[in-house]
C-alpha positions as CSV (number, residue, x, y, z in Angstrom):
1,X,18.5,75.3,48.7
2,X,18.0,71.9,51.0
3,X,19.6,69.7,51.8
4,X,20.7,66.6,53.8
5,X,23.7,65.5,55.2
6,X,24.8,62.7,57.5
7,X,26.5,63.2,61.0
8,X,27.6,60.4,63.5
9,X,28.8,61.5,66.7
10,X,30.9,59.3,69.3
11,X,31.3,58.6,73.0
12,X,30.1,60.8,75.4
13,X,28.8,63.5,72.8
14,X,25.7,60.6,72.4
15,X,24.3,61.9,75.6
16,X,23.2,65.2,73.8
17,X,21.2,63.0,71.4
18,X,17.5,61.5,71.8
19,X,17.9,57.7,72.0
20,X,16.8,56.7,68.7
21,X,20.2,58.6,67.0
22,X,23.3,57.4,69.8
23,X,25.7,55.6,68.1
24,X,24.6,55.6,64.8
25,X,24.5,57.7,61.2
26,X,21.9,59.7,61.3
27,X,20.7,61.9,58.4
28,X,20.1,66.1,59.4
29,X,18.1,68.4,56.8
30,X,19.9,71.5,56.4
31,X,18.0,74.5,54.5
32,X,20.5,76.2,53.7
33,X,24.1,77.0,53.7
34,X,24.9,75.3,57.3
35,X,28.1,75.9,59.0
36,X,29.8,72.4,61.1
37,X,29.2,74.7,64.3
38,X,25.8,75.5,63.7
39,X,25.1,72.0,63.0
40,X,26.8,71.3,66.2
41,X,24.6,73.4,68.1
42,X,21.7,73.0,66.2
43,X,22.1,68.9,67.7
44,X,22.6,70.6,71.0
45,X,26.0,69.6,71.3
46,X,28.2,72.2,73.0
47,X,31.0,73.2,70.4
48,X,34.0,73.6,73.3
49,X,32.9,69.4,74.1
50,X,34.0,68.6,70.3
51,X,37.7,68.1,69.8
52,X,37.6,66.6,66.4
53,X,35.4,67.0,63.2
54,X,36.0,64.7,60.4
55,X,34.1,65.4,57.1
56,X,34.1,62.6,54.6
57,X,37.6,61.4,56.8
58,X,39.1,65.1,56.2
59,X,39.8,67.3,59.5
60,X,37.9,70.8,59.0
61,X,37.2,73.8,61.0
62,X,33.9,74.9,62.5
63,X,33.8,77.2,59.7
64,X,33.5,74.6,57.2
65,X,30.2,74.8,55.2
66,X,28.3,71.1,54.8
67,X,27.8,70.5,51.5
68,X,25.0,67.7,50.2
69,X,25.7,64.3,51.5
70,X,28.6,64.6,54.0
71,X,29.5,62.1,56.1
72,X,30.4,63.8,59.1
73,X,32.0,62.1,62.3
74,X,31.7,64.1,65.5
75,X,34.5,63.5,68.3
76,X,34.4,64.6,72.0
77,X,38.0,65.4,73.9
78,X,40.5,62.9,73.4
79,X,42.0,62.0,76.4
80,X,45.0,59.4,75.8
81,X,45.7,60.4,71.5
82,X,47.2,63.0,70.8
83,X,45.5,64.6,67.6
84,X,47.6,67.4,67.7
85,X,48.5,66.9,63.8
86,X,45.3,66.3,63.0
87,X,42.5,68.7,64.4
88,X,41.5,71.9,62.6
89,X,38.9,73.1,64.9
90,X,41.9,74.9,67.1
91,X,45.3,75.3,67.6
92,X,45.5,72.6,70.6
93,X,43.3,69.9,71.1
94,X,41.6,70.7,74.1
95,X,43.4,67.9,76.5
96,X,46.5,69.9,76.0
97,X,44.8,73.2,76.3
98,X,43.4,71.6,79.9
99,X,46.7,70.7,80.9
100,X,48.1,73.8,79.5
101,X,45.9,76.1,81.7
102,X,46.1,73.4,84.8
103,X,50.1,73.8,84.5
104,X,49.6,77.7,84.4
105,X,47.3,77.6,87.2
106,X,49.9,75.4,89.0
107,X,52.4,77.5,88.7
108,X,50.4,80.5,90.2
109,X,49.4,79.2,93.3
């Protein structure tokens, strides 16, 4: 079973791409049943750099399995949004897992 599906990554995740797929909806063939993180990898984007996956505009793990023709939006750490309420990929978006350890850290010294 192939397949294709149809990823767009933003900001600063681009730089993993070659030129001819930054900022723009690219289509991937997938051979099988593919996984959002080995997607992510197989793109060689670095999973703990993603903070948000959106898959046809619904938050889903990196467990999730593509399925034919998903629109799939790749987002790096948000800096100034909290998406707290929206992220499935972990329990904190990783700003607040930063400052979280930073403040633990802090508190150490």
């Amino acid at each position: 079973m192939s397949y294709n599906a149809y990823f767009r990554l933003y900001e600063e995740l681009n730089d993993y791409l070659p030129a001819n797929k930054r900022k723009m909806t690219f289509g991937l063939f997938l051979k099988g049943p593919t996984t959002i993180n080995e997607a992510i990898c197989s793109l060689g984007v670095p999973p703990e750099e993603v903070d948000l996956v959106l898959v046809n505009g619904e938050s889903v793990p990196f467990e999730h399995i593509i399925a034919e023709g998903d629109r799939i939006s790749i987002y790096p750490i948000f800096e100034s949004l909290d998406i707290s309420n929206v992220t499935r990929l972990r329990d904190k978006p990783l700003i607040k897992l930063a400052k979280d350890l930073k403040s633990i850290h802090l508190e150490r010294s």
